[in-house]
C-alpha positions in Angstrom: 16.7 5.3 18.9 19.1 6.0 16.0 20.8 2.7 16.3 17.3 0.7 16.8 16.4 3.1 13.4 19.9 1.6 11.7 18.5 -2.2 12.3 15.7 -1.4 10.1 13.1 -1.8 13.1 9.5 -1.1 12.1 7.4 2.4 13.1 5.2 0.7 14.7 8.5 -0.8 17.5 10.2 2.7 17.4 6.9 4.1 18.9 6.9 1.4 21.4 10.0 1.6 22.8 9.5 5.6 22.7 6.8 5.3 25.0 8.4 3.5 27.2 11.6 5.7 27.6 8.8 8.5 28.1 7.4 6.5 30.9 10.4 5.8 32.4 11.7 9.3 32.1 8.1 10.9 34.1 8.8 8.3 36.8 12.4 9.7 37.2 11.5 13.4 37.3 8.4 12.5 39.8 10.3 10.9 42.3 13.5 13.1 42.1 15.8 10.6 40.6 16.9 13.1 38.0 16.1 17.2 37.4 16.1 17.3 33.7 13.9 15.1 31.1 16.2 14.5 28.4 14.1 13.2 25.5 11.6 15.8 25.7 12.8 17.1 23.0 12.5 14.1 20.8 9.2 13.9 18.8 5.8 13.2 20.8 5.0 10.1 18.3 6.7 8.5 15.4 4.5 7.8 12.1 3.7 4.5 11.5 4.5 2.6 8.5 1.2 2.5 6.3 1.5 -1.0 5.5 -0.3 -2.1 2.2 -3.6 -3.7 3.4 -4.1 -7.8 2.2 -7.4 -8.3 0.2 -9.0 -11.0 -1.8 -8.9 -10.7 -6.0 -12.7 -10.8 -7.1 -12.2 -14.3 -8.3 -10.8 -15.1 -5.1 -13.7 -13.5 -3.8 -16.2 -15.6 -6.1 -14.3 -18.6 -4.9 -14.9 -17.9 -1.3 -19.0 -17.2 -1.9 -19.6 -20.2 -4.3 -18.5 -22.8 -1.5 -20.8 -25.5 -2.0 -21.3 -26.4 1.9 -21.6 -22.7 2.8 -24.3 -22.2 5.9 -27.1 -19.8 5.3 -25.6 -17.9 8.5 -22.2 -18.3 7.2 -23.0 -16.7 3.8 -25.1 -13.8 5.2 -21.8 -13.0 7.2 -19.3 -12.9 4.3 -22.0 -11.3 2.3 -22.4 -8.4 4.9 -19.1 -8.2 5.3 -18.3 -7.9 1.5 -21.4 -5.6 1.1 -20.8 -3.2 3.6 -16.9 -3.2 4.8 -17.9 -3.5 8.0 -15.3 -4.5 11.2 -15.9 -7.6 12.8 -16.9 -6.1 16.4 -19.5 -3.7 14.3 -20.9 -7.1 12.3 -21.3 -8.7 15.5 -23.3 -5.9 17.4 -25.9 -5.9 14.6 -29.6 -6.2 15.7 -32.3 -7.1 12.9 -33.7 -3.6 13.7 -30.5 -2.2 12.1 -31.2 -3.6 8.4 -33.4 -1.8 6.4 -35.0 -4.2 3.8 -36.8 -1.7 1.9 -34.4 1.1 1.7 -31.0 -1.2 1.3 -29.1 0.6 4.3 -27.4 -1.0 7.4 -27.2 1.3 10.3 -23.7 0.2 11.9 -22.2 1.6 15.5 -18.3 2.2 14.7 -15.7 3.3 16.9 -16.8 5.2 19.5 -20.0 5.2 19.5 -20.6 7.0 16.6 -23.4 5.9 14.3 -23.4 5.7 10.1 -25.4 4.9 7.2 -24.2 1.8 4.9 -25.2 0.8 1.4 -26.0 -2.5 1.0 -26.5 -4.8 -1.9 -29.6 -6.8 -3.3 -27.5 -10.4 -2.9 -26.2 -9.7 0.4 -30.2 -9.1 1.8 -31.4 -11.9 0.2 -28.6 -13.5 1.7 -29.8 -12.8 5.3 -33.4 -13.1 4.6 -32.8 -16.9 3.7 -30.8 -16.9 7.1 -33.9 -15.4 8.9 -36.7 -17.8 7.2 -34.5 -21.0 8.6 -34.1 -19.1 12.3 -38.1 -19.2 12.2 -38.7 -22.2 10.7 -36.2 -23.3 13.6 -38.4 -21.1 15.9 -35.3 -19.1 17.0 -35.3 -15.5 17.5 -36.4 -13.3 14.7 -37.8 -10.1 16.3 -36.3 -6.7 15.5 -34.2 -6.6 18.7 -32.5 -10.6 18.0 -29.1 -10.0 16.9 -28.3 -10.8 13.1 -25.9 -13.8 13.7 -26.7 -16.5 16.4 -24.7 -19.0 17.9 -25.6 -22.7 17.6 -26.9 -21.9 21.7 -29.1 -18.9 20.3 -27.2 -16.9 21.9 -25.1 -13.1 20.1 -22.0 -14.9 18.0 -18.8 -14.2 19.5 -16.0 -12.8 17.8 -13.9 -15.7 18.4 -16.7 -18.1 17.4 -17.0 -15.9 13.7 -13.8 -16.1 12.9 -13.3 -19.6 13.9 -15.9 -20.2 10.9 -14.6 -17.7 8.5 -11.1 -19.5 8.6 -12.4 -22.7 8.5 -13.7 -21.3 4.7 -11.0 -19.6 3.6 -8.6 -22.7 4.4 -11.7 -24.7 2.4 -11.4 -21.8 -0.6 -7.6 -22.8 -1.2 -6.6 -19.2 0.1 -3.3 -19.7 1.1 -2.3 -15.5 1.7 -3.0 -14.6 5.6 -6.6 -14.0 5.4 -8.7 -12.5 8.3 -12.1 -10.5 8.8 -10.4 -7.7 8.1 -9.4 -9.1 4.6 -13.2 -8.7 3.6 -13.1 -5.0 4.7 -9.9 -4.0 2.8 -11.5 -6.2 -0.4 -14.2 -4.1 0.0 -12.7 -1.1 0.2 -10.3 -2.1 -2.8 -12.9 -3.5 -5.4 -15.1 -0.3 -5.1 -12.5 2.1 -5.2 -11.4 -0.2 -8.3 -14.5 0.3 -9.9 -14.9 4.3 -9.7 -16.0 5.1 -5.9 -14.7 7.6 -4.8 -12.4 8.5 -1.9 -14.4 10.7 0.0 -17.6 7.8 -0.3 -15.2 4.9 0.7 -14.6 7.0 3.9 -17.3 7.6 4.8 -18.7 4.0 4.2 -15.5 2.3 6.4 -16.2 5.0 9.5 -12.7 6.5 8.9 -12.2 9.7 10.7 -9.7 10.9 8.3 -8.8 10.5 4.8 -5.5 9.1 5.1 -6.7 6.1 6.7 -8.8 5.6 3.8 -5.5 6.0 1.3 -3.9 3.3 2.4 -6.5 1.6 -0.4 -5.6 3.5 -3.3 -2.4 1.3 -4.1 -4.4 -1.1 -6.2 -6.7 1.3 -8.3 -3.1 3.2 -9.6 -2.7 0.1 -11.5 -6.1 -0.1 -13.0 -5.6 4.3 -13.7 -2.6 3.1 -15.5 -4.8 0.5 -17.7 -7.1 2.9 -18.6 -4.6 5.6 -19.5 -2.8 2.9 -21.5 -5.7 1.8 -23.5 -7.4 5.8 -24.2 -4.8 8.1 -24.1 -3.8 8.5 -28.2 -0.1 8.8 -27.0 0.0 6.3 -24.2 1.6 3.2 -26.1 
């Protein structure tokens, strides 16, 4: 593990290769190979490297939404996602019933099973309203129980299907950074927290069971503290 440490391997393959020795060890003691686990003693799990998270710029993110040949289904979907932070899986699994028009919250089923409230913005609901008034004027699905994004069959869009789309827009926005769903949920995370939210409110938006998952955003608004200090404090320059 030392030597694999020396060749400047990531965490995330230290762990990997840990679990494995681990496995292989239990299999010796079970069947009597050897008496004595020898890397017991070694740590239950390595920390991961916190890589820094890729997001869009704002302009970048105007670029992506003004897309002249954007589809009404395609914009709701960047918009929610840029609204709300959400994952892709949690987009996905979105019934009408779980946008509230009149109090500007999304009701969102994160990992396991667990349930939260989400903010969301004027634009984005306008967004999905115009999405809804072509589904009926299409006379597709539009009760409470239809899911929020349809497939050209009517059917719940696939994940594969979504991001198919997305990167078929972000290629057409001239982003040439590696750009995913998850891109839109780390710009998010990055332009709030850029603008004043705080921490604890972030978390709490994303579905992050602890803070630290929630840091790894923070990189970006240090610049922006640094700004501010720069241009207030009377002995900054």
């Amino acid at each position: 593990m030392e030597e694999l440490g020396n060749k400047k391997l990531s965490r995330a393959t230290l762990a990997r290769k840990l679990a494995v020795l681990r496995s292989f060890y239990k299999f010796l003691i079970i069947n009597k190979i050897i008496k004595e686990n020898f890397i017991a003693s070694m740590p239950a799990r390595l920390k991961k490297d916190k890589k820094v998270p890729s997001f869009l710029t704002e302009n970048e993110m105007q670029t992506l939404l003004n897309l002249p040949d954007l589809e009404l289904r395609d914009r709701a979907m960047i918009e929610l996602f840029y609204s709300c932070g959400l994952r892709i899986e949690e987009l996905l699994s979105l019934d009408l019933k779980n946008i509230d028009f009149i109090s500007n919250i999304v009701t969102v089923t994160g990992k396991r099973n667990k349930e939260r409230i989400v903010p969301v913005g004027n634009i984005c609901l306008r967004a999905i309203k115009d999405y809804i008034n072509e589904r009926r004027n299409l006379g597709l699905p539009c009760d409470i129980r239809s899911p929020v994004f349809l497939s050209s069959s009517a059917k719940r869009l696939k994940q594969r299907t979504a991001r198919r789309i997305l990167h078929r827009y972000f290629i057409k926005a001239g982003l040439t950074k590696k750009v995913s769903p998850h891109t839109l949920r780390h710009t998010f995370a990055t332009h709030i927290l850029d603008r004043g939210c705080d921490l604890r409110s972030v978390q709490e938006m994303l579905g992050h069971k602890n803070l630290s998952s929630t840091q790894i955003y923070t990189h970006v608004t240090i610049e922006s503290l640094k700004k501010v200090y720069k241009e207030t404090h009377p002995r900054a320059k």
